[in-house]
FIGU-602224 format. One record per residue (C-alpha): x, z, y; residue number from 1. Coordinates in Angstrom, 1 decimal. Example, Ala and Ser with C-alpha at 12.3 -4.5 7.8 and 13.67 -1.06 7.14 Angstrom:
! FIGU-602224
X	Z	Y	num
12.3	7.8	-4.5	1
13.7	7.1	-1.1	2
! end
This chain:
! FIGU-602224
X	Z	Y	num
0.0	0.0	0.0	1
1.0	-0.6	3.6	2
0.8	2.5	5.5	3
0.5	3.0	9.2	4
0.6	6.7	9.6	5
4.3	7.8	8.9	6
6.3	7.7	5.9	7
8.9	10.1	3.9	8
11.5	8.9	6.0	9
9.8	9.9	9.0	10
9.6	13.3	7.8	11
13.4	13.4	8.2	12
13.1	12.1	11.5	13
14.1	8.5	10.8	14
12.1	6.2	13.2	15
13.4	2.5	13.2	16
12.7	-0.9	15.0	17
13.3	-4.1	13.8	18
12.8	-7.7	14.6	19
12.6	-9.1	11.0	20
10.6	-7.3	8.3	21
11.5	-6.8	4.8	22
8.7	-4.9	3.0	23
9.5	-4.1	-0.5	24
5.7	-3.8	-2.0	25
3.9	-6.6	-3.2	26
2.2	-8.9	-1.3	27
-1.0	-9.9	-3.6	28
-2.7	-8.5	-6.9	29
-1.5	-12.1	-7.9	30
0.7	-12.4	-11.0	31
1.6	-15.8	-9.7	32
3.4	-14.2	-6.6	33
5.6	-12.4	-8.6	34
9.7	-13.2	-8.3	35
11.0	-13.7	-11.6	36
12.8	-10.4	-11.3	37
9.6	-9.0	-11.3	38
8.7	-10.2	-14.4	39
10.3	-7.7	-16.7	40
9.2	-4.5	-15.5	41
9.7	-3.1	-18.8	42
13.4	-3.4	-18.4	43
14.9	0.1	-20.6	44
16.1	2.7	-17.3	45
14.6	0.6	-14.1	46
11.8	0.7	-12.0	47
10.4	-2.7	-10.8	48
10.0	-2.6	-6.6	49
8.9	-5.1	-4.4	50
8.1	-6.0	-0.8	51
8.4	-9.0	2.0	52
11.2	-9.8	4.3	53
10.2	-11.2	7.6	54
10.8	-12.2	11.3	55
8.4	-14.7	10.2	56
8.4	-13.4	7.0	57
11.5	-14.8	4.5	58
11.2	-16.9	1.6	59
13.7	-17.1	-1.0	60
16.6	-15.0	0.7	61
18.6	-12.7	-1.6	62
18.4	-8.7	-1.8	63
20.7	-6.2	-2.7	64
20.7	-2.5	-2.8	65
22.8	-0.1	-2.3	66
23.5	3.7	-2.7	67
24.0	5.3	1.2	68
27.3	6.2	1.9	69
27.7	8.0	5.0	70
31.2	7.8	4.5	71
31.6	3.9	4.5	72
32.3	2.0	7.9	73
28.9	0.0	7.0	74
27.2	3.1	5.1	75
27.7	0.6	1.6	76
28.4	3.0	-1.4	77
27.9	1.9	-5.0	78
25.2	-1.8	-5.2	79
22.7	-0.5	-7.3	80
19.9	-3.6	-8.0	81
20.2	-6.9	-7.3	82
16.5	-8.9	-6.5	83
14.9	-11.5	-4.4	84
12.1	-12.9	-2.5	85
9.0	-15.9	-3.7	86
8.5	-18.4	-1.8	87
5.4	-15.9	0.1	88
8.0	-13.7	0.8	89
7.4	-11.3	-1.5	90
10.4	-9.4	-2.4	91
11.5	-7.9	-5.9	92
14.2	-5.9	-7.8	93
14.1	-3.5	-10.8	94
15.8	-0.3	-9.1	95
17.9	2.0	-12.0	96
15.8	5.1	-12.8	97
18.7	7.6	-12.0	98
19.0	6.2	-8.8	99
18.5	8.7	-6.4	100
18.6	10.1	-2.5	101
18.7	7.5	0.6	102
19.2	3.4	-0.4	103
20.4	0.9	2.0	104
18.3	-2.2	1.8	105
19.4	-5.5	2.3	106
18.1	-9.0	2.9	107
20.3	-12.1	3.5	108
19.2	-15.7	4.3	109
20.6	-18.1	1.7	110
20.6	-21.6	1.2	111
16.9	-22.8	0.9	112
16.0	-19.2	2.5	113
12.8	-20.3	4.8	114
11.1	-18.4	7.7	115
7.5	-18.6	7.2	116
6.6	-18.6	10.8	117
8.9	-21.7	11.5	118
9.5	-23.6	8.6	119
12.8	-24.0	9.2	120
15.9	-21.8	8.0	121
15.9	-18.3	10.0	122
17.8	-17.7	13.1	123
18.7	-14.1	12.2	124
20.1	-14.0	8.9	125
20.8	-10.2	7.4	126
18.2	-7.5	8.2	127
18.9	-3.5	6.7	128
16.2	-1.1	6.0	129
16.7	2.2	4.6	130
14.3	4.4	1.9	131
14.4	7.2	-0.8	132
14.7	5.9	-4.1	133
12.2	8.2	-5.1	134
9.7	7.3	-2.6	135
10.3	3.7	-3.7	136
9.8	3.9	-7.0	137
6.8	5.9	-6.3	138
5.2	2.8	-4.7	139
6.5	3.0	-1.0	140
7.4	-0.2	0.8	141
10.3	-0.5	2.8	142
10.3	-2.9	5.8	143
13.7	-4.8	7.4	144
13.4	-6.4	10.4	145
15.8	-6.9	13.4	146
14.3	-3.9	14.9	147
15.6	-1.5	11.5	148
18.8	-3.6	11.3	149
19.6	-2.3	15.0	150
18.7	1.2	14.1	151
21.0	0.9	10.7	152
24.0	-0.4	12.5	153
23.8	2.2	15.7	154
23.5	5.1	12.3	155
26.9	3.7	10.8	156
28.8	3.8	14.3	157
27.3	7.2	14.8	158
27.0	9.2	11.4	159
29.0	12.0	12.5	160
28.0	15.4	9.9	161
24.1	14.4	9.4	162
23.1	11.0	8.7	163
19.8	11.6	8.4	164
20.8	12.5	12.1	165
22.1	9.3	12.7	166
19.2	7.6	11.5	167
16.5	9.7	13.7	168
18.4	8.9	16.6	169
19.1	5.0	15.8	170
15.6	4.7	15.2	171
14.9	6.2	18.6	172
17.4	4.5	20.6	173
15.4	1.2	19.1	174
12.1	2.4	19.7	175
13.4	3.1	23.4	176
15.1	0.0	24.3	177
13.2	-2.7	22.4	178
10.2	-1.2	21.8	179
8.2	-2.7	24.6	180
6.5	0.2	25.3	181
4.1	-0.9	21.8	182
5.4	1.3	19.4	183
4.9	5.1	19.3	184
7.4	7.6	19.5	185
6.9	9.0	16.0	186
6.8	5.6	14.4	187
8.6	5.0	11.3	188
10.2	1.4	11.9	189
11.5	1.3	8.0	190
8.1	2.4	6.6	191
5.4	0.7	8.9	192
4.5	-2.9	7.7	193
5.1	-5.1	10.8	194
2.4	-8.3	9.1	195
-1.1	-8.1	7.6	196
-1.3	-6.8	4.1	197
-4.0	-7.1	1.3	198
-4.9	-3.6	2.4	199
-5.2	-3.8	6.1	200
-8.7	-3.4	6.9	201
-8.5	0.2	9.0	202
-8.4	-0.3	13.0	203
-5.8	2.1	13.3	204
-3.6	0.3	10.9	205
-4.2	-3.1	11.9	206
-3.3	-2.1	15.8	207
0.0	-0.5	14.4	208
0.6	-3.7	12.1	209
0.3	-6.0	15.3	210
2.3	-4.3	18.0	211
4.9	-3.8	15.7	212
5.2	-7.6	14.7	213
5.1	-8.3	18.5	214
8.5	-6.0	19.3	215
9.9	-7.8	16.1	216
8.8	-11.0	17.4	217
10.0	-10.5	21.0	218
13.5	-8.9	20.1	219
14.3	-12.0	18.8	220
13.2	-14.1	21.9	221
15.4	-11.6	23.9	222
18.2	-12.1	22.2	223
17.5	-16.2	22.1	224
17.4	-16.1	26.2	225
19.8	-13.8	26.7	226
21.8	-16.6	24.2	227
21.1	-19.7	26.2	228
22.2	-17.8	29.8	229
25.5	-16.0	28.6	230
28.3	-17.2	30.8	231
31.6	-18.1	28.8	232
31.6	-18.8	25.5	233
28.0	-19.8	23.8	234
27.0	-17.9	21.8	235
24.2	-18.3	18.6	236
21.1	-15.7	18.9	237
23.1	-14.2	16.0	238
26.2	-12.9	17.6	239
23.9	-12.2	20.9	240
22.0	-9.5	18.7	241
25.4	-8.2	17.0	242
26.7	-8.2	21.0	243
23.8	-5.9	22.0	244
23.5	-3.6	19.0	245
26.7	-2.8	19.7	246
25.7	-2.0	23.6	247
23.5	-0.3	22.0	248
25.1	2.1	20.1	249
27.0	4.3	22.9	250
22.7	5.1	23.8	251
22.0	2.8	26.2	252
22.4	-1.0	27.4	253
25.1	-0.5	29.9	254
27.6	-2.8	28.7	255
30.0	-0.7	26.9	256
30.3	0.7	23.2	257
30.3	3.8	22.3	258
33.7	4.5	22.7	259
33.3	3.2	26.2	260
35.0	-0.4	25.5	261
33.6	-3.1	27.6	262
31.4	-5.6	25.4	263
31.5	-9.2	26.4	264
27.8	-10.3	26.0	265
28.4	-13.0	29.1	266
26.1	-10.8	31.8	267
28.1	-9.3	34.5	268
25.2	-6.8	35.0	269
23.1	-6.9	31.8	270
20.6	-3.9	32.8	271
19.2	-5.9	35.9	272
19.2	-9.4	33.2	273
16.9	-7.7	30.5	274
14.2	-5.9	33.5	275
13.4	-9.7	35.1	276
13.3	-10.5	31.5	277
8.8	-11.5	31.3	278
8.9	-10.7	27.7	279
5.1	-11.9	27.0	280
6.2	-15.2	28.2	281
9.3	-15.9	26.0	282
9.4	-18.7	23.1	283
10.0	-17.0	20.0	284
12.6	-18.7	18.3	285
12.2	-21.8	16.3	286
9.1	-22.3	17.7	287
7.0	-24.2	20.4	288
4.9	-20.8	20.8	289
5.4	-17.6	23.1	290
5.4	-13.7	22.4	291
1.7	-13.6	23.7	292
0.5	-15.5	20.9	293
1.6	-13.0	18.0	294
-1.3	-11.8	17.2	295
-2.8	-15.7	16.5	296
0.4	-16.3	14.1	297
0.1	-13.3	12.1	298
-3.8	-14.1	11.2	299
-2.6	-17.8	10.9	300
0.1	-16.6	8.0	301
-1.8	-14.7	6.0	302
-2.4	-17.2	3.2	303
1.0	-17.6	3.1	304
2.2	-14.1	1.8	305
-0.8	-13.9	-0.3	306
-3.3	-11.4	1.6	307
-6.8	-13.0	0.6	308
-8.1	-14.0	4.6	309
-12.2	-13.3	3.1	310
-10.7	-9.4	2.5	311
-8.6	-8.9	5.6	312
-10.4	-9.7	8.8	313
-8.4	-11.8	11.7	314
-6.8	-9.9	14.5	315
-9.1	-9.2	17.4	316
-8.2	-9.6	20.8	317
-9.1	-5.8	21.5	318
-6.6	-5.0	19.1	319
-3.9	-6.7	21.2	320
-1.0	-4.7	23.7	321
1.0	-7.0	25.9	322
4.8	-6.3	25.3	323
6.7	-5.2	28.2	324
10.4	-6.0	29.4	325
13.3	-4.6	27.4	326
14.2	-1.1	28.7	327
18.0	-1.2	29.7	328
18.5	2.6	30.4	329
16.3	4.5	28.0	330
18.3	4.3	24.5	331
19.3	7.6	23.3	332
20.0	9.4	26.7	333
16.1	10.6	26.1	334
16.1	11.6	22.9	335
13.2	14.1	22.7	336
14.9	15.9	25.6	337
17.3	18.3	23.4	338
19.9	20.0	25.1	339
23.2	20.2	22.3	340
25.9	22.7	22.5	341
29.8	21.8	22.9	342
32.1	24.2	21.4	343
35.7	23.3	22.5	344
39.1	25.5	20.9	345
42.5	25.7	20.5	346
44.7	25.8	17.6	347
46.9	27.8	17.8	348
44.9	29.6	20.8	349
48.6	30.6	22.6	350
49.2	26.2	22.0	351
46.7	25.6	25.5	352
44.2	25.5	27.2	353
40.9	23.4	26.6	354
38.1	22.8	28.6	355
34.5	21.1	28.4	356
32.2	22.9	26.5	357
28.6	24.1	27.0	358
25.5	23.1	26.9	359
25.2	19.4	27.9	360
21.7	17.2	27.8	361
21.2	15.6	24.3	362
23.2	11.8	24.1	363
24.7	12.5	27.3	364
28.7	11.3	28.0	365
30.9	14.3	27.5	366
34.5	15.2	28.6	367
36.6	17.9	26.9	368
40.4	18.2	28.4	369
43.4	19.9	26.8	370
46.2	21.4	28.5	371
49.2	22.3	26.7	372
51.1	25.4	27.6	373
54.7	25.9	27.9	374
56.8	25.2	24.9	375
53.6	23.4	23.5	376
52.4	19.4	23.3	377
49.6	18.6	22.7	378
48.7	16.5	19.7	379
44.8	15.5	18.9	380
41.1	16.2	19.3	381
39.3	16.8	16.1	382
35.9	17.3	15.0	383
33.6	17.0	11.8	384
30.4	15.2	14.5	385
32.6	12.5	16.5	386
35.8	10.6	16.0	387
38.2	12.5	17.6	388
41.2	11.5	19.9	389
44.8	11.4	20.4	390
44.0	12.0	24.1	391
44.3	14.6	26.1	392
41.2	14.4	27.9	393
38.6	12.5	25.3	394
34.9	11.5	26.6	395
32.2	10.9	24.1	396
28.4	10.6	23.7	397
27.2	14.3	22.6	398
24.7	13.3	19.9	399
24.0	16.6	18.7	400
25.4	20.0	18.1	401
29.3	19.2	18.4	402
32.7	21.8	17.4	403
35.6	20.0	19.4	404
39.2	21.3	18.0	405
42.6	20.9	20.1	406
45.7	20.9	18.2	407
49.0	21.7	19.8	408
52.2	21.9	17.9	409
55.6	23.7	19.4	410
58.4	21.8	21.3	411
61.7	21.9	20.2	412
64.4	22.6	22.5	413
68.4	22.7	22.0	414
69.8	26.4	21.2	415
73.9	25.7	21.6	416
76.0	28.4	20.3	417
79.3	29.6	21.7	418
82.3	31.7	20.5	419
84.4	33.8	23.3	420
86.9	33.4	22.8	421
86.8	30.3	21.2	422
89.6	30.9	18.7	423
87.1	33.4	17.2	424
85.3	30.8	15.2	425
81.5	29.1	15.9	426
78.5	31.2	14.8	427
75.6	29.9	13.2	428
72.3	29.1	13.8	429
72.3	26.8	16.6	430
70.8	23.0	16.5	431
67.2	21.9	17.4	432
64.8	25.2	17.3	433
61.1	25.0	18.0	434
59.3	27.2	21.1	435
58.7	30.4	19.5	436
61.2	29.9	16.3	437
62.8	32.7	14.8	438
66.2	31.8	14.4	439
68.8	33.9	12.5	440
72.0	33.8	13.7	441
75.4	34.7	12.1	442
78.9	35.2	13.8	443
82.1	33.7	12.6	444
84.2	36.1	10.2	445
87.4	34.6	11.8	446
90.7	36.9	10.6	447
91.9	39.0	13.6	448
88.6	39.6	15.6	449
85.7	42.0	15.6	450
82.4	41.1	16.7	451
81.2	42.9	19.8	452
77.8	41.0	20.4	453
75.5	38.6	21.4	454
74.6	37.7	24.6	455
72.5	35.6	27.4	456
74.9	35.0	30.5	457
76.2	38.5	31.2	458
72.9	40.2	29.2	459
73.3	41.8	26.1	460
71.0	40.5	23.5	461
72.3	42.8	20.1	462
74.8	44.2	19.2	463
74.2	43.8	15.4	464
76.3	40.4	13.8	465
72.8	39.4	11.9	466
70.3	38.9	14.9	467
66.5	37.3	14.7	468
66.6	35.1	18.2	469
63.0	34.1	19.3	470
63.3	30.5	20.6	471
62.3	30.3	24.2	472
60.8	27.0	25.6	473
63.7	25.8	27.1	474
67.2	24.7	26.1	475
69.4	27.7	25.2	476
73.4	28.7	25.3	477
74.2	32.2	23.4	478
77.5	33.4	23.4	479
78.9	35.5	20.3	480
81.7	37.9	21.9	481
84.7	39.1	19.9	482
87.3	41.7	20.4	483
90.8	41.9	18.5	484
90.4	43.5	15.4	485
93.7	45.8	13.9	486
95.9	46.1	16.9	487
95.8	48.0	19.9	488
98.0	48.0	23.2	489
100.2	51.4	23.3	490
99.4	51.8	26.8	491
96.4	50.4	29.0	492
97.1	48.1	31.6	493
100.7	47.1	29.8	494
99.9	44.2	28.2	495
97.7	42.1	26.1	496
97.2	40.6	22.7	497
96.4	37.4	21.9	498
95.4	36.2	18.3	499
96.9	32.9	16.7	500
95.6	32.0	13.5	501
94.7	28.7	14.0	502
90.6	29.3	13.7	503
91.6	30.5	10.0	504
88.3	32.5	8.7	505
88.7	34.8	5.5	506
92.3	35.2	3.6	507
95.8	33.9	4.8	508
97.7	35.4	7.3	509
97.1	36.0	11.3	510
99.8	36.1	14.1	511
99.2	38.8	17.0	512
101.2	37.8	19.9	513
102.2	40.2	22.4	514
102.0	39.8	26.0	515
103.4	42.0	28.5	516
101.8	42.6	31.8	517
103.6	42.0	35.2	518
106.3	44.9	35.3	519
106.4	46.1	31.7	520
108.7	44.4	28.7	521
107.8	44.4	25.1	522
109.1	47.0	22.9	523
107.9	46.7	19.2	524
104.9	46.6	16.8	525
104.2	49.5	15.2	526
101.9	50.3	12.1	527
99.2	53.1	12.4	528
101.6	55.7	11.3	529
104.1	54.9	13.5	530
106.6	53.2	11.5	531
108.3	49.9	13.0	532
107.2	46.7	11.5	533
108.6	44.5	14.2	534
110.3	43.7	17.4	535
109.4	40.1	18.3	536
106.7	39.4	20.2	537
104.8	37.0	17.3	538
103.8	39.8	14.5	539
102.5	37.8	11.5	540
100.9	39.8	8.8	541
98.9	39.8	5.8	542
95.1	41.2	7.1	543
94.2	44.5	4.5	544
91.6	47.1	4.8	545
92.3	50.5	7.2	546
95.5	48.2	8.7	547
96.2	48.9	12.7	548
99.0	48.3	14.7	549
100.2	49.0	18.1	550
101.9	46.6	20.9	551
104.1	48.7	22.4	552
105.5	47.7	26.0	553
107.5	49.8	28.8	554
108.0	49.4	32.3	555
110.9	47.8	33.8	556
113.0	49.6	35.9	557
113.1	48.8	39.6	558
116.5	48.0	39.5	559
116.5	45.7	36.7	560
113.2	43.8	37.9	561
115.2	43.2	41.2	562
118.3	41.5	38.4	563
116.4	39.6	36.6	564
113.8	38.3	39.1	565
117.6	37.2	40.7	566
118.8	35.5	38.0	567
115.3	34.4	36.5	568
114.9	35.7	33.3	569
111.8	34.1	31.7	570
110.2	37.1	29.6	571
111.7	40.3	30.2	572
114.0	39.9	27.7	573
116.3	37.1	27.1	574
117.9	34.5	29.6	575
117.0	31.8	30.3	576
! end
């Protein structure tokens, strides 16, 4: 049965215009109408299903069906059934019997494929429709037209986490734009028949039937004059339908997608082209006839998909609504007036700052911003409801209820290490370190030296040789300080003692030098007891546990320094 009052889909939410009609449900009690695929409806595991396709109405076009993935670019999952439709339009497939949840119908024009209101091969080619497979096999007809193609297509660029969502609001954005003010706001585009059926004797139906057909109808003759006056390139009514679905889907004819790219549909300003558009007075395509004279063609093609005319009453007049023009600013920007809520965070929360969320008016354009902090950079905008974006600042139509997550990551900056002095040996632990990085860091076990600490400049980070550096965001120079280990000077201020090993670190031997200061001479070396080990000024040992020795230096005599600054002794202690 044909049904006017709304379907299951409906109950989802999931109104849907289109131009072209493909009702799966028989068109006549008539055996003779049935599509050879009909024919064995005993087939073991199926369900035979039928319908009509039409814009006029399509004869022998091909029909798949598929399982809905909301997860496919063109929601396509698994084809499921394979069918066709007779030459009254009449469409048939045998649908598996563990089939199950939402189906994406579709009807594709073929060779020898035949619009019934023409009589010539169909101008639009591939029309979508979507239904339960449990409401199908339970006898509900599913109707494709340009109207439920639109509404499909806008779904698959918008699934986001619901596509039942997606659906609703396709539907509505449809209904809104090329609805022609004749269809109702709660009608079911994929469920509601748009041409006369073998059961449509109720007035309400029969209105429905008609001002449905009419928006199908004069979709089509949009998209044909909008075809012939493109600037540029030409373009078929085809790609001009594609062109404006896509318009379309970012909620409203504006001339931009939904991602906000331009699309080139050959108007310069296509909202004020579609509202001079006299809608009532277009051709519909393929024919000599115009939109106003729907209602005479679908009584005139009755016999032709099999509804018996001495059952079904023509059309009246009274039952007639003149279609109005195309609405250019009404797609999904009025969806039942919702307000949705943005929900905008950070991750990690320290990464930035992000702004943008609230409460925002339902299909309205929405900016979110990120702002990374120091030692952070930014890295994407992710979410389960849109796309996302590598961007910074990311604008987007809020379709419903939408969680908006900014990802930072930490910078890496350049922590160098230095030794003082140098001789000591490099520590460890330097090289490319990321903001907030805990970096261990290890000092040089060079022969000869003692650590005395780490430090920033002239600020003393640790004293301890293992230390845990949190990495600041910005490059970094530490310097690991040493002091000479095993040797001391006999007396402050005489000298000095310098460490040659040759950057040797662990075993071998080490070479203290001594230096005297200005005025004093070296004496001798001296081990921790007090015995002599040795009276030149290079002292090279073997490095052992509890070892210290003592430079020893005196001061020169007056007298003498007056001698020898005479006759220029170099050292102190030998001529030169």
């Amino acid at each position: 049965m044909i049904h006017s009052n709304p379907g299951p889909l409906h109950r989802w939410g999931l109104p849907c215009l289109i131009s072209v009609l493909l009702i799966l449900a028989g068109c006549s009690d008539s055996s003779s109408s049935r599509s050879p695929a009909m024919a064995d409806d005993d087939a073991a595991g199926t369900t035979a299903v039928g319908g009509a396709a039409t814009k006029g109405p399509l004869a022998d076009a091909a029909v798949s069906v598929f399982q809905l993935d909301p997860g496919a670019d063109d929601l396509k999952g698994p084809q499921l059934a394979t069918g066709s439709t007779n030459s009254q339009a009449t469409i048939s497939a045998n649908l598996p019997d563990n089939a199950n949840g939402l189906l994406l119908v579709e009807v594709r024009a073929i060779d020898g494929t035949i619009d019934l209101t023409t009589g010539d091969s169909p101008v639009l080619t591939r029309f979508q429709s979507v239904i339960d497979a449990d409401e199908w096999r339970g006898g509900q007809p599913v109707y494709a037209t340009p109207l439920t193609h639109m509404a499909v297509q806008i779904a698959a660029r918008n699934v986001g986490s619901n596509i039942v969502s997606a659906l609703a609001r396709g539907q509505t954005a449809v209904r809104n734009a090329f609805g022609f003010q004749l269809l109702d706001d709660d009608l079911d585009l994929f469920t509601t028949a748009p041409l006369l059926r073998s059961d449509s004797t109720d007035p309400d139906v029969r209105r429905v039937i008609l001002s449905n057909r009419k928006a199908v109808e004069a979709v089509a003759a949009v998209m044909a004059e909008l075809a012939e006056n493109a600037e540029g390139s030409p373009r078929t009514i085809e790609q001009m339908f594609d062109l404006i679905t896509l318009d379309l889907s970012s909620g409203m004819i504006n001339g931009l997608d939904k991602d906000g790219n331009p699309v080139d549909n050959g108007y310069g300003d296509i909202a004020t082209t579609l509202a001079a558009i006299d809608t009532e007075q277009l051709i519909i395509p393929g024919t000599t006839r115009r939109v106003s004279e729907v209602r005479q063609i679908v009584n005139e093609e009755r016999a032709a998909v099999g509804v018996d005319e001495g059952n079904v009453a023509d059309l009246e007049e009274a039952e007639d609504t003149p279609a109005q023009e195309p609405k250019s600013d009404s797609g999904l920007t009025s969806l039942e007036g919702e307000d949705v809520t943005i929900t905008v965070s950070a991750d990690p929360m320290e990464g930035g700052t992000v702004t943008g969320g609230g409460v925002q008016g339902a299909d309205s354009r929405v900016t979110v911003s990120a702002v990374a902090n120091d030692g952070f950079a930014f890295v994407q905008w992710s979410s389960e409801q849109v796309d996302g974006s590598s961007h910074a600042s990311y604008t987007f139509t809020a379709r419903e209820d939408t969680t908006l997550v900014a990802s930072f990551e930490p910078q890496a900056f350049t922590l160098l290490l230095e030794a003082d002095p140098q001789v000591a040996g490099m520590p460890a632990g330097g090289g490319q370190r990321d903001f907030q990085e805990a970096v261990p860091l290890m000092p040089a076990t060079t022969e000869g030296f003692a650590f005395s600490g780490w430090f920033n400049g002239d600020a003393l980070l640790s004293e301890e040789e293992d230390f845990i550096f949190t990495m600041p965001a910005e490059d970094t120079t530490l310097t690991a300080r040493y002091a000479i280990a095993n040797a001391d000077v006999g007396e402050e201020g005489s000298g000095n003692i310098i460490v040659n090993n040759d950057g040797q670190q662990g075993g071998g031997t080490v070479t203290y030098t001594a230096v005297p200061a200005e005025g004093f001479r070296f004496v001798d070396w001296r081990d921790s007891e007090g015995n002599l080990v040795s009276e030149d000024l290079d002292y090279t040992f073997t490095p052992e546990e509890g070892q210290n020795f003592t430079a020893n230096f005196e001061a020169i005599p007056l007298n003498e320094a007056a001698v020898w600054d005479q006759f220029n002794w170099d050292d102190g202690s030998q001529w030169q």
